[in-house]
LUMLUMDREN-2810 file (N, C-alpha, C; in Angstrom, 1 decimal):
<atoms>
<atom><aa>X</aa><ch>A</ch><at>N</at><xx>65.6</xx><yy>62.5</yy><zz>28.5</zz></atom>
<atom><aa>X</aa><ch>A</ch><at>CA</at><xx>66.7</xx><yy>63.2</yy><zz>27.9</zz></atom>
<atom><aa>X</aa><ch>A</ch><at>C</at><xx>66.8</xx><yy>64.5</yy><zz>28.7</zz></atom>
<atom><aa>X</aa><ch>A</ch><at>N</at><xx>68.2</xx><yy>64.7</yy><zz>29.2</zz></atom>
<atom><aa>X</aa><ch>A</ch><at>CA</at><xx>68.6</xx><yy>66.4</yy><zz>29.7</zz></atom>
<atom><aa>X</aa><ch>A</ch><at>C</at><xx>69.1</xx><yy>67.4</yy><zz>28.6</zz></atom>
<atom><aa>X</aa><ch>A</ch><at>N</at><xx>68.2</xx><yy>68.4</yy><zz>29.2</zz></atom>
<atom><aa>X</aa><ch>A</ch><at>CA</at><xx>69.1</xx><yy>69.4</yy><zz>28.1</zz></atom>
<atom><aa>X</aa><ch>A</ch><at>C</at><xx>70.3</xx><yy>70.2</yy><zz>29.6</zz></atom>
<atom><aa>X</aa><ch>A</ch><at>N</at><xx>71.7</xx><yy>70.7</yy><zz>28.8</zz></atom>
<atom><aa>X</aa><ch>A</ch><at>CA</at><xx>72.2</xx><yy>71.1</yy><zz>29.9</zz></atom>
<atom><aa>X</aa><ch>A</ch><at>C</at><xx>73.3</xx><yy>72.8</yy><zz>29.1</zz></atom>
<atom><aa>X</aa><ch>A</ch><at>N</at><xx>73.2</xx><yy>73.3</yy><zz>29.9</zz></atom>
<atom><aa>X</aa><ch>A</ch><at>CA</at><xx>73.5</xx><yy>74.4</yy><zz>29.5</zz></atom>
<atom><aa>X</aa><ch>A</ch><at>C</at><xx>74.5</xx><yy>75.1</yy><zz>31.2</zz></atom>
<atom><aa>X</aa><ch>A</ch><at>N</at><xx>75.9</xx><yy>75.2</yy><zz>30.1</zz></atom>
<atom><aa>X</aa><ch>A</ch><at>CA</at><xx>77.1</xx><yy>75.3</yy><zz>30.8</zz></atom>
<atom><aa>X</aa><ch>A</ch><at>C</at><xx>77.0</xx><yy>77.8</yy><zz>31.1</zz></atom>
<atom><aa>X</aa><ch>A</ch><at>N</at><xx>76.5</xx><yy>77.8</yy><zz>32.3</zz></atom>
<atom><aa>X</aa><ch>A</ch><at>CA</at><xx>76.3</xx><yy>79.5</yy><zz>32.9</zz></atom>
<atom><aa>X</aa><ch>A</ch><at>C</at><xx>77.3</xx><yy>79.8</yy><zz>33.0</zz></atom>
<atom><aa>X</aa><ch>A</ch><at>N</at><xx>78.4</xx><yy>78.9</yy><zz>33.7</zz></atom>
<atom><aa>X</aa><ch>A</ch><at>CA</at><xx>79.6</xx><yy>79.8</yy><zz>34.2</zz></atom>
<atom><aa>X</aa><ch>A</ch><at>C</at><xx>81.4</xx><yy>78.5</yy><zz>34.3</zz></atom>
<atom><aa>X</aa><ch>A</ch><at>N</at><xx>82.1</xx><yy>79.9</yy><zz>33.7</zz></atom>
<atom><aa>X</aa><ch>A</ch><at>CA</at><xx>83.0</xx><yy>78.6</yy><zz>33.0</zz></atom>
<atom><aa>X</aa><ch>A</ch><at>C</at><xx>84.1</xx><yy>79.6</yy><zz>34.1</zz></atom>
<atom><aa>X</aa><ch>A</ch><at>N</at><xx>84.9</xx><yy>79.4</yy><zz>35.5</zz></atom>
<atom><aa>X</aa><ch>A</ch><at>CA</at><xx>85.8</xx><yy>80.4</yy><zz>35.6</zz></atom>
<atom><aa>X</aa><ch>A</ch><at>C</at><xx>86.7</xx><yy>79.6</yy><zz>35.9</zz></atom>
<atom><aa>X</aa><ch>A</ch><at>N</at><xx>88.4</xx><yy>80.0</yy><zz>35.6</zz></atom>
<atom><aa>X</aa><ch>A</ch><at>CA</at><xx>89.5</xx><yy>79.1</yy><zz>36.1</zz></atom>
<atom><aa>X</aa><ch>A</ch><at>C</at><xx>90.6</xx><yy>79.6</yy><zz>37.1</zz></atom>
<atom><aa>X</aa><ch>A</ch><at>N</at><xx>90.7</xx><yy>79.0</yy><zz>37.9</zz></atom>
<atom><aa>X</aa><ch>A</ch><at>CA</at><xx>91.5</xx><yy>79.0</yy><zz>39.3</zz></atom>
<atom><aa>X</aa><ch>A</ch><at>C</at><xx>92.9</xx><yy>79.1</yy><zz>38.4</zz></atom>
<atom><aa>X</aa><ch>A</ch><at>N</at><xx>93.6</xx><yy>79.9</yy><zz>38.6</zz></atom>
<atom><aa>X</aa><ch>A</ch><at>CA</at><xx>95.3</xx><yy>79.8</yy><zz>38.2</zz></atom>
<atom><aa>X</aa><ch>A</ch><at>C</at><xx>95.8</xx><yy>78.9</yy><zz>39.3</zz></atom>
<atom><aa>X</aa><ch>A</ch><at>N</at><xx>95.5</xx><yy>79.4</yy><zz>40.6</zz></atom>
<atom><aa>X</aa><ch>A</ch><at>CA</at><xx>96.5</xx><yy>78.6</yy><zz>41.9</zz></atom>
<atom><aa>X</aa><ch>A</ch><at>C</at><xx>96.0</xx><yy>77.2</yy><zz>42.2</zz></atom>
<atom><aa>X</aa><ch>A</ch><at>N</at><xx>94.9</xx><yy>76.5</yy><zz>41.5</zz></atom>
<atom><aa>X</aa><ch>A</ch><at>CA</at><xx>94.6</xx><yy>75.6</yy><zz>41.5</zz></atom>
<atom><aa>X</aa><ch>A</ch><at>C</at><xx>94.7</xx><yy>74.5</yy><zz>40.4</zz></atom>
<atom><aa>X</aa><ch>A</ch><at>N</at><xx>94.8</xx><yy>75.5</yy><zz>39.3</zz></atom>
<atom><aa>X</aa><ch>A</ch><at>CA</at><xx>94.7</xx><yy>75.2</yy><zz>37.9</zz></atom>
<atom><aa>X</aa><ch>A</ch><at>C</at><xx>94.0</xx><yy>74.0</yy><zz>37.7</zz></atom>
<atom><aa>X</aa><ch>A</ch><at>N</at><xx>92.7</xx><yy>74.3</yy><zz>37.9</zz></atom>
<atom><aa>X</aa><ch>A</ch><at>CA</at><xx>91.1</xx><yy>74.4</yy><zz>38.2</zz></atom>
<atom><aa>X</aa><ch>A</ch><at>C</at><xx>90.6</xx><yy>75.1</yy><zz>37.0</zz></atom>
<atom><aa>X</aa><ch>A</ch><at>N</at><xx>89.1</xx><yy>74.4</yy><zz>36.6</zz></atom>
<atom><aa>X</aa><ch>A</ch><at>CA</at><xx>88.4</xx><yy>75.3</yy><zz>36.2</zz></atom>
<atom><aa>X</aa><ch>A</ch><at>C</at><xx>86.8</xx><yy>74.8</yy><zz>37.0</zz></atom>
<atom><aa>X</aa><ch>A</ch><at>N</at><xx>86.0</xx><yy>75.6</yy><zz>37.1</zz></atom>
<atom><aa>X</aa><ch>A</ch><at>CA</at><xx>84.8</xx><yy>75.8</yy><zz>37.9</zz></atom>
<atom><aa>X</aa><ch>A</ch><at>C</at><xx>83.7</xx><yy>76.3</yy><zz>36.6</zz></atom>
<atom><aa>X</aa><ch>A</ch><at>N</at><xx>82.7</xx><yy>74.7</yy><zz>36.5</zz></atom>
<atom><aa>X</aa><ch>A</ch><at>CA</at><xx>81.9</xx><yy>75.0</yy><zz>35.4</zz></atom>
<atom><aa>X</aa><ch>A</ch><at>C</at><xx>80.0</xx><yy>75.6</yy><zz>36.9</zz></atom>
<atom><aa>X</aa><ch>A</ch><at>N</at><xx>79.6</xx><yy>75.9</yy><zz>36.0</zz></atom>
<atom><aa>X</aa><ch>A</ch><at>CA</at><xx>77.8</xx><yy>75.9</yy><zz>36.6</zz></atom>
<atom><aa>X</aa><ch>A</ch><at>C</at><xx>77.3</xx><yy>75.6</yy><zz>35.1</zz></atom>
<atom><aa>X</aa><ch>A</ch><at>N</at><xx>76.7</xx><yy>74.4</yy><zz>35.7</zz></atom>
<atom><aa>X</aa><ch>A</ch><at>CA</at><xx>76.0</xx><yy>73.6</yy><zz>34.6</zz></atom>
<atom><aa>X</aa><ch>A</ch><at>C</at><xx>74.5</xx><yy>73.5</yy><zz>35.1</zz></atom>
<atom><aa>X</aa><ch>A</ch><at>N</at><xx>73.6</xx><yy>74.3</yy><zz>34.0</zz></atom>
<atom><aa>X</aa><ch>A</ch><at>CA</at><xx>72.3</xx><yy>74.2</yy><zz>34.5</zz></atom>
<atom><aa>X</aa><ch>A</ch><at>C</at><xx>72.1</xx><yy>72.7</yy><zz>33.5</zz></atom>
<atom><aa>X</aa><ch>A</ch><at>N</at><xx>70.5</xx><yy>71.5</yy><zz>34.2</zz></atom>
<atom><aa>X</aa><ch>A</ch><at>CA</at><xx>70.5</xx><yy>70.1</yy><zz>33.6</zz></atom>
<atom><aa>X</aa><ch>A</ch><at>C</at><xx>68.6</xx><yy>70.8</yy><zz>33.7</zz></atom>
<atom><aa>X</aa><ch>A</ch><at>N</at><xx>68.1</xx><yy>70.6</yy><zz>32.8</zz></atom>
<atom><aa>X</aa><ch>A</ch><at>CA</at><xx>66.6</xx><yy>70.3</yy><zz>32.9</zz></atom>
<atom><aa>X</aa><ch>A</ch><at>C</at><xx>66.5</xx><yy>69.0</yy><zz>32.0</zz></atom>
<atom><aa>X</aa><ch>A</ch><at>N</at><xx>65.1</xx><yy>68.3</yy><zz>32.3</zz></atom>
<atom><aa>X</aa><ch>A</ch><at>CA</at><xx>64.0</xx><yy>67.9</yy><zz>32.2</zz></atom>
<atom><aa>X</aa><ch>A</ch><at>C</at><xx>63.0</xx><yy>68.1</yy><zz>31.3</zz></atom>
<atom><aa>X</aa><ch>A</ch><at>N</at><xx>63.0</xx><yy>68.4</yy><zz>30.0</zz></atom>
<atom><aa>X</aa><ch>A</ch><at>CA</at><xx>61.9</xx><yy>68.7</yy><zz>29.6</zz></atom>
<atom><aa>X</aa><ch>A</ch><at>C</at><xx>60.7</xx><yy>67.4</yy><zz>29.4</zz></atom>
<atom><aa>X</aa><ch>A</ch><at>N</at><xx>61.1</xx><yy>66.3</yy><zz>29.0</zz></atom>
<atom><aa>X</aa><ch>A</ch><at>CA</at><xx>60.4</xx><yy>65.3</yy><zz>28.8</zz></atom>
<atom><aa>X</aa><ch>A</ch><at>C</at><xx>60.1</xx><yy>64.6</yy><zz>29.9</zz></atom>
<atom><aa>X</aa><ch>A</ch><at>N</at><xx>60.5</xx><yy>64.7</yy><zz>30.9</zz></atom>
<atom><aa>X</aa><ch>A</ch><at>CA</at><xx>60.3</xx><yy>64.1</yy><zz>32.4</zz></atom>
<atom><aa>X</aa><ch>A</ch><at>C</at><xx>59.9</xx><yy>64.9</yy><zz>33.4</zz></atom>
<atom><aa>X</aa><ch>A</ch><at>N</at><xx>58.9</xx><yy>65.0</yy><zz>33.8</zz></atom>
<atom><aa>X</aa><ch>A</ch><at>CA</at><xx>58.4</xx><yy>66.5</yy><zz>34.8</zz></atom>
<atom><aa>X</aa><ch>A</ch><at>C</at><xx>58.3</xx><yy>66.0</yy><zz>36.2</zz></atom>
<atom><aa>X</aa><ch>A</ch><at>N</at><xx>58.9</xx><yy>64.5</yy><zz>36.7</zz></atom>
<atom><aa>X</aa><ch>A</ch><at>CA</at><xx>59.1</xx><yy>63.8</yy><zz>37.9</zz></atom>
<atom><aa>X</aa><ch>A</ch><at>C</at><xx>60.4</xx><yy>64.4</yy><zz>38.0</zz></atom>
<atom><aa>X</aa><ch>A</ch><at>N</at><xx>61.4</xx><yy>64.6</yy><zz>36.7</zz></atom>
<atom><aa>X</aa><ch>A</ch><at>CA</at><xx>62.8</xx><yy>64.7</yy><zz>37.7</zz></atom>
<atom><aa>X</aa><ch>A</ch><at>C</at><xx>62.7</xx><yy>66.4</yy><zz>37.9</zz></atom>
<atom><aa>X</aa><ch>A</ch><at>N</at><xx>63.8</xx><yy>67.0</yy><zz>38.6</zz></atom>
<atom><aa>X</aa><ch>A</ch><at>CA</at><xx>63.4</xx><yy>68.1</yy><zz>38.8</zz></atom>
<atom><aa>X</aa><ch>A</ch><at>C</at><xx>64.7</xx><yy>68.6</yy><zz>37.9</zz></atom>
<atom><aa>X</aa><ch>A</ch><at>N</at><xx>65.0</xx><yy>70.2</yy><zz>37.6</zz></atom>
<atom><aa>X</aa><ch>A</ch><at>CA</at><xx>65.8</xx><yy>70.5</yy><zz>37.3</zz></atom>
<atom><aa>X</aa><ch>A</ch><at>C</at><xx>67.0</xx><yy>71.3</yy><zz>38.2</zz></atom>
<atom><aa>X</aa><ch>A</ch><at>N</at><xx>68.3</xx><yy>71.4</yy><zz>38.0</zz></atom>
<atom><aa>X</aa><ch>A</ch><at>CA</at><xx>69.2</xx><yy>71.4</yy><zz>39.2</zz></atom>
<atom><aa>X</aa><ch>A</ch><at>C</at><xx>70.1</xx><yy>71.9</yy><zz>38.3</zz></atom>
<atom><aa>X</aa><ch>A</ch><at>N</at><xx>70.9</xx><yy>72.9</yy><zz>39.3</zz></atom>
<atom><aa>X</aa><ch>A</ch><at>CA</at><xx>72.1</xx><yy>73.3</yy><zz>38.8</zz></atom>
<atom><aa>X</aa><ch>A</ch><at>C</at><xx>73.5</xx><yy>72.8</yy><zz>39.2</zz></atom>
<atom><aa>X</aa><ch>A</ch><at>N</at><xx>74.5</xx><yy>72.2</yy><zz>38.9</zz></atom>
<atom><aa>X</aa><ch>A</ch><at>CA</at><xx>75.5</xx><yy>71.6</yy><zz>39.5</zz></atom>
<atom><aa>X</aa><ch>A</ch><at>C</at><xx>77.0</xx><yy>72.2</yy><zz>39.2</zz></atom>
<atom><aa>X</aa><ch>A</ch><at>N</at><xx>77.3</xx><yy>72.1</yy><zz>40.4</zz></atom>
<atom><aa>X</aa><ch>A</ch><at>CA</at><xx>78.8</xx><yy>73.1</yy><zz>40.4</zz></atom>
<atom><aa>X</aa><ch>A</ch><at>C</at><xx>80.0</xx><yy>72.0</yy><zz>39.9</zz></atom>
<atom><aa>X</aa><ch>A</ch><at>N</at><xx>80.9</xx><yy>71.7</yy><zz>38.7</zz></atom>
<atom><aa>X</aa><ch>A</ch><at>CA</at><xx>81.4</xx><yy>70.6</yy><zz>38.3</zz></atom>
<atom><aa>X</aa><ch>A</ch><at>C</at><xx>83.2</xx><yy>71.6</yy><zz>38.4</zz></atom>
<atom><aa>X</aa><ch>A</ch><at>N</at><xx>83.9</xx><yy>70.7</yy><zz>39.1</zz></atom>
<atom><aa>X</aa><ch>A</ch><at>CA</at><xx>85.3</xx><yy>70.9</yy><zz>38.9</zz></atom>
<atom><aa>X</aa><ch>A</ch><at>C</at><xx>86.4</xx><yy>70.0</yy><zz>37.9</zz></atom>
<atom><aa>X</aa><ch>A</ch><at>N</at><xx>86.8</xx><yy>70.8</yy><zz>37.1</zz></atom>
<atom><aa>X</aa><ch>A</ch><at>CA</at><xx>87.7</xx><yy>69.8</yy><zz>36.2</zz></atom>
<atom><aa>X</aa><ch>A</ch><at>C</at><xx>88.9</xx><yy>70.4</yy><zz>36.7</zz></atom>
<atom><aa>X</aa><ch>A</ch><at>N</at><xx>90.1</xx><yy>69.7</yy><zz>35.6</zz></atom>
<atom><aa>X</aa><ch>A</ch><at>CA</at><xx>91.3</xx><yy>70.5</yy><zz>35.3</zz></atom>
<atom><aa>X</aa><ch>A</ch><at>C</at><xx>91.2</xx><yy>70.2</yy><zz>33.7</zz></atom>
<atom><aa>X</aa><ch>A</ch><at>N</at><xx>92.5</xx><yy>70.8</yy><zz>32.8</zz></atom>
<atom><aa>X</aa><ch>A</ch><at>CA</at><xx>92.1</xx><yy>71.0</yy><zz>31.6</zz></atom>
<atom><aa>X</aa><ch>A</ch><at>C</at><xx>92.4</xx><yy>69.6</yy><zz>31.1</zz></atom>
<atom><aa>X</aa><ch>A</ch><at>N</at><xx>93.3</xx><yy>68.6</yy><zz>31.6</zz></atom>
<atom><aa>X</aa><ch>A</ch><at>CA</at><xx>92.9</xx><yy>67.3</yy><zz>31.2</zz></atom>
<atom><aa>X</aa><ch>A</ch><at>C</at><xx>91.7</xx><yy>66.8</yy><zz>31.1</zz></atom>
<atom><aa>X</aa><ch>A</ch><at>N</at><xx>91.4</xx><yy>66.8</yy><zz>32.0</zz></atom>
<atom><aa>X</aa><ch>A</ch><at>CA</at><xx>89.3</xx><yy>66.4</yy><zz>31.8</zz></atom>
<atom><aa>X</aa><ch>A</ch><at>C</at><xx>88.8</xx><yy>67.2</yy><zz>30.7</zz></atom>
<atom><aa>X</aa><ch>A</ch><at>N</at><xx>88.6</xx><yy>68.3</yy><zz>30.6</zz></atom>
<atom><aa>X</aa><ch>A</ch><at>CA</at><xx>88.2</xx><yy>68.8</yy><zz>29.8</zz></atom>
<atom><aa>X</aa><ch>A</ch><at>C</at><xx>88.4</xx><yy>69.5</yy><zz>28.4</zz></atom>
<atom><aa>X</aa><ch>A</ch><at>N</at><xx>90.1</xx><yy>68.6</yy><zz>27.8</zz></atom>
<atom><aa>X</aa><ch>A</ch><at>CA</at><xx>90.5</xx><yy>69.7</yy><zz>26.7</zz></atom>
<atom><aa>X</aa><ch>A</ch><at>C</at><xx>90.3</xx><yy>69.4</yy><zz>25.1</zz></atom>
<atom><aa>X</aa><ch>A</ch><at>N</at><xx>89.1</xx><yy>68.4</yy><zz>24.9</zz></atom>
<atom><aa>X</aa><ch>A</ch><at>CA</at><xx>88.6</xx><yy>68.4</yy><zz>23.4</zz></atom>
<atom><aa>X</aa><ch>A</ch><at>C</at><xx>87.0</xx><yy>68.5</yy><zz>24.0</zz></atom>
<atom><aa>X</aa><ch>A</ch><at>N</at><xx>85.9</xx><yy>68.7</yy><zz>23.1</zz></atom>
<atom><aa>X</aa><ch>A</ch><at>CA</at><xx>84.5</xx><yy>69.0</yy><zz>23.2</zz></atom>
<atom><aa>X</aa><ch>A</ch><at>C</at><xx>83.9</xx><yy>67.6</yy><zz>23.6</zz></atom>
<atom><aa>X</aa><ch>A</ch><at>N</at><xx>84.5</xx><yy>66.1</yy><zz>23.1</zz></atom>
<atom><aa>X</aa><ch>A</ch><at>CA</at><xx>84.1</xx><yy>65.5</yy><zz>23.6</zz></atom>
<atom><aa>X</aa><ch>A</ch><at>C</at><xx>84.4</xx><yy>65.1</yy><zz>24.9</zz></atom>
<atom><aa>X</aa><ch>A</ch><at>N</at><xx>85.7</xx><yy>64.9</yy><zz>25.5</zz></atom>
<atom><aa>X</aa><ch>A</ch><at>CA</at><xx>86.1</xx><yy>64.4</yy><zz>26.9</zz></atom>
<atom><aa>X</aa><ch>A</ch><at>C</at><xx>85.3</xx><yy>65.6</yy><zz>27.9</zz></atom>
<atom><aa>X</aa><ch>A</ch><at>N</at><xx>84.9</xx><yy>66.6</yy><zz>27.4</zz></atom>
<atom><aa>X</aa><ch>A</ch><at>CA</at><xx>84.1</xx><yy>67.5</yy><zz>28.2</zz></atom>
<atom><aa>X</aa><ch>A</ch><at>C</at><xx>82.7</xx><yy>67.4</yy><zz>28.5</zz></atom>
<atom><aa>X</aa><ch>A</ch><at>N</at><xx>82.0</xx><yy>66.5</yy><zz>27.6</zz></atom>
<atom><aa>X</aa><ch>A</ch><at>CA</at><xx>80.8</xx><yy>66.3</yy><zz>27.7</zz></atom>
<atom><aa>X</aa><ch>A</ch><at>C</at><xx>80.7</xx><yy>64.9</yy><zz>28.3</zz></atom>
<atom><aa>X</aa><ch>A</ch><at>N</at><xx>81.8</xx><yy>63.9</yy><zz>28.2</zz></atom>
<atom><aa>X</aa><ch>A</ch><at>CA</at><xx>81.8</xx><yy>63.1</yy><zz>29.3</zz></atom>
<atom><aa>X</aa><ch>A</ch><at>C</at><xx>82.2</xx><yy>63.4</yy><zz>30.4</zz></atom>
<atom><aa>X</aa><ch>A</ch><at>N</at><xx>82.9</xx><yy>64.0</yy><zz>30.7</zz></atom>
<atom><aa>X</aa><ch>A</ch><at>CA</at><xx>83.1</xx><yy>64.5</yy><zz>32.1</zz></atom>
<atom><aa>X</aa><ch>A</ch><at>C</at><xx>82.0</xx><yy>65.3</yy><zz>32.6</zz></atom>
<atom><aa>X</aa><ch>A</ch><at>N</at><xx>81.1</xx><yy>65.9</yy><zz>32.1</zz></atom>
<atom><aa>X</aa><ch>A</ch><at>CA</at><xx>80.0</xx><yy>66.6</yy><zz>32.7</zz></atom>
<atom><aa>X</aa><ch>A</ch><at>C</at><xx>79.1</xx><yy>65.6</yy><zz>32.6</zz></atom>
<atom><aa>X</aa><ch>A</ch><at>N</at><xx>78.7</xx><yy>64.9</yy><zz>32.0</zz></atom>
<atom><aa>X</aa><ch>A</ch><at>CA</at><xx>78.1</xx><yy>63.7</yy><zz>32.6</zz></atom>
<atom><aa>X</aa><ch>A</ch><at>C</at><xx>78.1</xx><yy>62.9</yy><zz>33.3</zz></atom>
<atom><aa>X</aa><ch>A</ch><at>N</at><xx>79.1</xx><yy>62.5</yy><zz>33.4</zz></atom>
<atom><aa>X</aa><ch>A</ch><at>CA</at><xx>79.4</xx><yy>61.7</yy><zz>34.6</zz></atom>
<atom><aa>X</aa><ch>A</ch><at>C</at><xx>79.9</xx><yy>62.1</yy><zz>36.2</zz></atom>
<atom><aa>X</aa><ch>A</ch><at>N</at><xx>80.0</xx><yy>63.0</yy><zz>36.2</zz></atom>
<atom><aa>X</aa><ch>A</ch><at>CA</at><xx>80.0</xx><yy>64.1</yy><zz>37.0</zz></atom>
<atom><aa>X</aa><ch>A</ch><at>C</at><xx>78.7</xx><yy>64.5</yy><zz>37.8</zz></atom>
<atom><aa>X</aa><ch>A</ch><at>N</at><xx>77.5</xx><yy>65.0</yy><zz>37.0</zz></atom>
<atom><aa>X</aa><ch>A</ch><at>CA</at><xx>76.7</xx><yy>65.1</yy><zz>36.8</zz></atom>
<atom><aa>X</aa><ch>A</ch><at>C</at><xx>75.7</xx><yy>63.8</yy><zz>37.8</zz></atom>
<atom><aa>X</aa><ch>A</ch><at>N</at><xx>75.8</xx><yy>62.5</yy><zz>36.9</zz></atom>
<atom><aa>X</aa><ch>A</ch><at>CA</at><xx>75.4</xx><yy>61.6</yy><zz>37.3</zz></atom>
<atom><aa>X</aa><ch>A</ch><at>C</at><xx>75.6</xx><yy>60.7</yy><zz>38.8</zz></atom>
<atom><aa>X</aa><ch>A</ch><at>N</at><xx>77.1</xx><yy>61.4</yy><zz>38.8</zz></atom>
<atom><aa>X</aa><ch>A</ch><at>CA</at><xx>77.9</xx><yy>60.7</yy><zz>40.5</zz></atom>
<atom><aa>X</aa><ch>A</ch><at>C</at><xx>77.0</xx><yy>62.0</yy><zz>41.4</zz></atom>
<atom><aa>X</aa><ch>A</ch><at>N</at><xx>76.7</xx><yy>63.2</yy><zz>41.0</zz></atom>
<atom><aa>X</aa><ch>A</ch><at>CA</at><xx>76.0</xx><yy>64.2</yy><zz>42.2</zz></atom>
<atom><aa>X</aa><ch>A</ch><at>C</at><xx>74.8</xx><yy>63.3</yy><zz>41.9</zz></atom>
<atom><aa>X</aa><ch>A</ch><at>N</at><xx>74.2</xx><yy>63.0</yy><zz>41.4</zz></atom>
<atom><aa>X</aa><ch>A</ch><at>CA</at><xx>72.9</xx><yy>62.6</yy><zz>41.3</zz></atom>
<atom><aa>X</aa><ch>A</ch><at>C</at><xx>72.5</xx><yy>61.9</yy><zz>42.4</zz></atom>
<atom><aa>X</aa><ch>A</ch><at>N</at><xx>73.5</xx><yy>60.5</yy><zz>42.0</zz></atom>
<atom><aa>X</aa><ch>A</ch><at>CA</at><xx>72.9</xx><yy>59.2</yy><zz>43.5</zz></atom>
<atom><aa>X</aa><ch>A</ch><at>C</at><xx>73.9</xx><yy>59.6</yy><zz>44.5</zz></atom>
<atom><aa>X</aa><ch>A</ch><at>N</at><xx>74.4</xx><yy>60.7</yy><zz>44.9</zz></atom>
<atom><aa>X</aa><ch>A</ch><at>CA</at><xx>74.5</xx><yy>60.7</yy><zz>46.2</zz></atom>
<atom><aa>X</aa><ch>A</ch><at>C</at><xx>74.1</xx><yy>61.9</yy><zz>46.7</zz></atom>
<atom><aa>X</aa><ch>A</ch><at>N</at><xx>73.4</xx><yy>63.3</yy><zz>46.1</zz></atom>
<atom><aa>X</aa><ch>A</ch><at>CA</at><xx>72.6</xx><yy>64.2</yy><zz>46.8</zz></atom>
<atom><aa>X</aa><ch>A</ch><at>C</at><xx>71.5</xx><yy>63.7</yy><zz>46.6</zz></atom>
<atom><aa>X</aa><ch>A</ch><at>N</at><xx>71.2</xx><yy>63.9</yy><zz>48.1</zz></atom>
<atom><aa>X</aa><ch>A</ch><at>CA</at><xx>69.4</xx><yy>63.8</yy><zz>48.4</zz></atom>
<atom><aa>X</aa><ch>A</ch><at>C</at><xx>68.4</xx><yy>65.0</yy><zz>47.5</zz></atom>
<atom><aa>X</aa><ch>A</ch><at>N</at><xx>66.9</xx><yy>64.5</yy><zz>47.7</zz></atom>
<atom><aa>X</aa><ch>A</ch><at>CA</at><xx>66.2</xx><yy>65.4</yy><zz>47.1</zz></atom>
<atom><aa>X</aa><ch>A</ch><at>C</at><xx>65.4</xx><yy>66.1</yy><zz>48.1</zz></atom>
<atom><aa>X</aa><ch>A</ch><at>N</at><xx>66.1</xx><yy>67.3</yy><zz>48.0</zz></atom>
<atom><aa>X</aa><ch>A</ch><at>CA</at><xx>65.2</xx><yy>68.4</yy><zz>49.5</zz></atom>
<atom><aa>X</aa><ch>A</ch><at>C</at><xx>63.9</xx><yy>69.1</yy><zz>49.0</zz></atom>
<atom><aa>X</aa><ch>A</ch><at>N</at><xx>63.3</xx><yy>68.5</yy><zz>47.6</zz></atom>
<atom><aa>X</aa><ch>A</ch><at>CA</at><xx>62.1</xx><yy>69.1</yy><zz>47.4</zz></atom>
<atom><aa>X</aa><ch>A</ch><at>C</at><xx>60.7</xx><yy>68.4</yy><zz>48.9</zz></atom>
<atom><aa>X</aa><ch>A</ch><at>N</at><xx>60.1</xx><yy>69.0</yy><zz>49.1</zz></atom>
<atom><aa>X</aa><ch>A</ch><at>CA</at><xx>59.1</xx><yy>69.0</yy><zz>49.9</zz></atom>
<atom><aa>X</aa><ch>A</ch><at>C</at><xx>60.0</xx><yy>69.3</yy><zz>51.7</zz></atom>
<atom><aa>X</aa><ch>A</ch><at>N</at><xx>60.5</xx><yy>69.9</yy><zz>51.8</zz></atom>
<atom><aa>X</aa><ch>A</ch><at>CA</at><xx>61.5</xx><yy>69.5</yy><zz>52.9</zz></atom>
<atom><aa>X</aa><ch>A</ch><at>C</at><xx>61.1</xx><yy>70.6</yy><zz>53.2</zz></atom>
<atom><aa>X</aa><ch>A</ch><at>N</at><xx>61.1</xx><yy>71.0</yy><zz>55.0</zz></atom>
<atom><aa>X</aa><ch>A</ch><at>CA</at><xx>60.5</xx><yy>72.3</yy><zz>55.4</zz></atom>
<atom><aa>X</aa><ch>A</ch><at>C</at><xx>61.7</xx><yy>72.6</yy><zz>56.7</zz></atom>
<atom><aa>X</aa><ch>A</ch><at>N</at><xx>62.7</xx><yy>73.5</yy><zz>56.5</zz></atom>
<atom><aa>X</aa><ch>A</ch><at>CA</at><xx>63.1</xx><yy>73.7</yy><zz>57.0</zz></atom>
<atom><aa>X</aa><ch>A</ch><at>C</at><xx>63.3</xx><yy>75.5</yy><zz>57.6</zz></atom>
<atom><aa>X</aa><ch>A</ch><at>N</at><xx>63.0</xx><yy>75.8</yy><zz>59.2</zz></atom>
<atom><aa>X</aa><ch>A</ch><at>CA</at><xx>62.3</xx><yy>76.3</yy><zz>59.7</zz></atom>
<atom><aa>X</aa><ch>A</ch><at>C</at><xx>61.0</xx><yy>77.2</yy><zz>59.1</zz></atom>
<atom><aa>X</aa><ch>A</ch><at>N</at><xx>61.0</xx><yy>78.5</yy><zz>58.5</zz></atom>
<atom><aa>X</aa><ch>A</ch><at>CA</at><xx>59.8</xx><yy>78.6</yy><zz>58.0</zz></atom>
<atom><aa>X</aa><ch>A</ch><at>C</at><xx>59.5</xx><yy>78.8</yy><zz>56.1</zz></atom>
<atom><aa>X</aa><ch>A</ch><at>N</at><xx>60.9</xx><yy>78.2</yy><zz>55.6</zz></atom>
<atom><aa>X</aa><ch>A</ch><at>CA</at><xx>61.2</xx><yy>78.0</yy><zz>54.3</zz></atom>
<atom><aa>X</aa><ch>A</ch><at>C</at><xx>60.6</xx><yy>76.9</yy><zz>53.7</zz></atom>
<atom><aa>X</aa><ch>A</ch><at>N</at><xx>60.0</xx><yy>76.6</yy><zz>52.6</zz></atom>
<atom><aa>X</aa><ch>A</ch><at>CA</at><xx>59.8</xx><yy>75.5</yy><zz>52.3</zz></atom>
<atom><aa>X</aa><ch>A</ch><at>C</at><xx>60.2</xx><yy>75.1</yy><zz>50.8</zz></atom>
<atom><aa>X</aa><ch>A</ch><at>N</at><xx>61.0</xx><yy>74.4</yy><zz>50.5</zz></atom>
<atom><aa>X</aa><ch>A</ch><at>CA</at><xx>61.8</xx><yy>74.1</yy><zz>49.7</zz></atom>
<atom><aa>X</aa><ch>A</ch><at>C</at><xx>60.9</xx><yy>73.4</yy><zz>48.1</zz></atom>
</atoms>
């Protein structure tokens, strides 16, 4: 189970956008890692409590299987 907690809610007028930062942890799972994900709606997607918590899920889930995981990755003298 994730717990997820929405940091930053800001909305584009000339896009008529809104730009969530959704932090996702892990507490029960200490293999996954926890990640912050930058999610774009418009207010269709998101304008009752429920259609917003599916759209951040699934959202959520589509970054999942297609960003890689750069934990152990050493790139020049950073190590991730």
């Amino acid at each position: 189970m994730a717990l997820l907690r929405i940091t930053s809610c800001d909305y584009q007028p000339a896009h008529d956008r809104y730009m969530l930062g959704v932090d996702c942890f892990y507490p029960d799972d200490m293999d996954k890692e926890d990640r912050t994900y930058l999610i774009i709606a418009s207010l269709a997607d998101i304008c009752t409590q429920e259609k917003l918590y599916q759209y951040i899920e699934q959202n959520i889930l589509a970054q999942r299987n297609i960003a890689p995981s750069w934990v152990g990755v050493t790139w020049k003298s950073t190590r991730v």
